[in-house]
Kinemage of the C-alpha trace (Angstrom):
@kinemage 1
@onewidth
@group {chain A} dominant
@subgroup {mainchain}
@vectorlist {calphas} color= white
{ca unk a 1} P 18.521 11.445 8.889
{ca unk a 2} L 19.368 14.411 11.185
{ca unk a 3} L 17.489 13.115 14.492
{ca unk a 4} L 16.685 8.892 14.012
{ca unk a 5} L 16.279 8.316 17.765
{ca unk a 6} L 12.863 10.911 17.158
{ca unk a 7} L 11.939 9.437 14.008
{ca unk a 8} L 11.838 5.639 15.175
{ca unk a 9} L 9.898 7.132 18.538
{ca unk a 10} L 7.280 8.636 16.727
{ca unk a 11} L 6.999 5.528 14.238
{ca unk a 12} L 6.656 3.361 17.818
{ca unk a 13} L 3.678 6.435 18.782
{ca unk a 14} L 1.938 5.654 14.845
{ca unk a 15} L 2.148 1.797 15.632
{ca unk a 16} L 0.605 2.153 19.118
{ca unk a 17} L -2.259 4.566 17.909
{ca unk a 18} L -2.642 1.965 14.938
{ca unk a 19} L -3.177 -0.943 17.533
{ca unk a 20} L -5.522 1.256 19.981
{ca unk a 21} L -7.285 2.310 16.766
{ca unk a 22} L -7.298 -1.524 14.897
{ca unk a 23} L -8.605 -3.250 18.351
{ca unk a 24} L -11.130 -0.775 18.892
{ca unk a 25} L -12.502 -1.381 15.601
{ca unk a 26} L -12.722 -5.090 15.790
{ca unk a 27} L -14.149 -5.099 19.326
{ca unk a 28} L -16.784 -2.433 18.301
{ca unk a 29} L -17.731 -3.384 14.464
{ca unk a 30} L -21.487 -2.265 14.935
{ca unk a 31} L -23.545 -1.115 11.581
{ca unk a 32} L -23.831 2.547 13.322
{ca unk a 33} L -20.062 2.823 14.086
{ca unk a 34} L -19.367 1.776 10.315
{ca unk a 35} L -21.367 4.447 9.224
{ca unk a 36} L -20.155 7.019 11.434
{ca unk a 37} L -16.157 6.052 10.400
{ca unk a 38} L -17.644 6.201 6.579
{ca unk a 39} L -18.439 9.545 7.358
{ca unk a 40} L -15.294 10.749 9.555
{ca unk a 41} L -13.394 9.883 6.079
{ca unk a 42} L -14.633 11.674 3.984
{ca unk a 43} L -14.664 15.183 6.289
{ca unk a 44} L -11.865 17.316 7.296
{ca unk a 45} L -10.415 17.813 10.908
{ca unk a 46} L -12.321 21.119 10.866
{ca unk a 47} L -15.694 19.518 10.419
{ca unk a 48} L -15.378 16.756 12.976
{ca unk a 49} L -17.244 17.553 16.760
{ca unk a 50} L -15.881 19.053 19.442
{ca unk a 51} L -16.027 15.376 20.938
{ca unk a 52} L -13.950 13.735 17.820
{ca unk a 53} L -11.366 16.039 18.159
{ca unk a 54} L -10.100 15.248 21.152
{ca unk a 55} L -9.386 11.695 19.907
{ca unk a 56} L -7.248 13.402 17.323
{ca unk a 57} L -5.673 15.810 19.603
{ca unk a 58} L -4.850 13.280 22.310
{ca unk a 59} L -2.707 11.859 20.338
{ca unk a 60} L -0.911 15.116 19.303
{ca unk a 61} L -0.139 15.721 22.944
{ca unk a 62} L 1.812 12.811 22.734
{ca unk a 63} L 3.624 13.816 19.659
{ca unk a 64} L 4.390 16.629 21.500
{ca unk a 65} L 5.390 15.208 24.245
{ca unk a 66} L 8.504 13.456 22.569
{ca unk a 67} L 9.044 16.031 20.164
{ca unk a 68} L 9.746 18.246 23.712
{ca unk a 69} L 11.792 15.264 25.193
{ca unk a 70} L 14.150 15.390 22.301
{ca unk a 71} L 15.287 18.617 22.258
């Protein structure tokens, strides 16, 4: 693996997303957010609001972020 120090950084990034993402769920498991999530799967990126995007692309930032940091 040409850059491991990268790869395990952005694995750390996917495990903290996974535990913002997995405590937000259990904290707000509301019929209406259940539906809203059934429908967020089965749409692309393109499709989502303005407003849902920018939960996507906030974590992109970061992922750029320590792309940029390893170079």
């Amino acid at each position: 693996m040409k850059n491991k120090v990268l790869f395990e950084e952005l694995a750390e990034l996917e495990h903290e997303q996974w535990i913002e993402w997995t405590s937000y769920m259990l904290n707000n498991l509301t019929k209406e957010n259940i539906q809203r999530w059934k429908r967020q799967l089965e749409i692309k990126y393109s499709d989502l609001t303005e407003k849902e995007r920018w939960s996507d692309r906030r974590w992109a930032e970061k992922v750029l972020e320590l792309v940029a940091r390893s170079k």
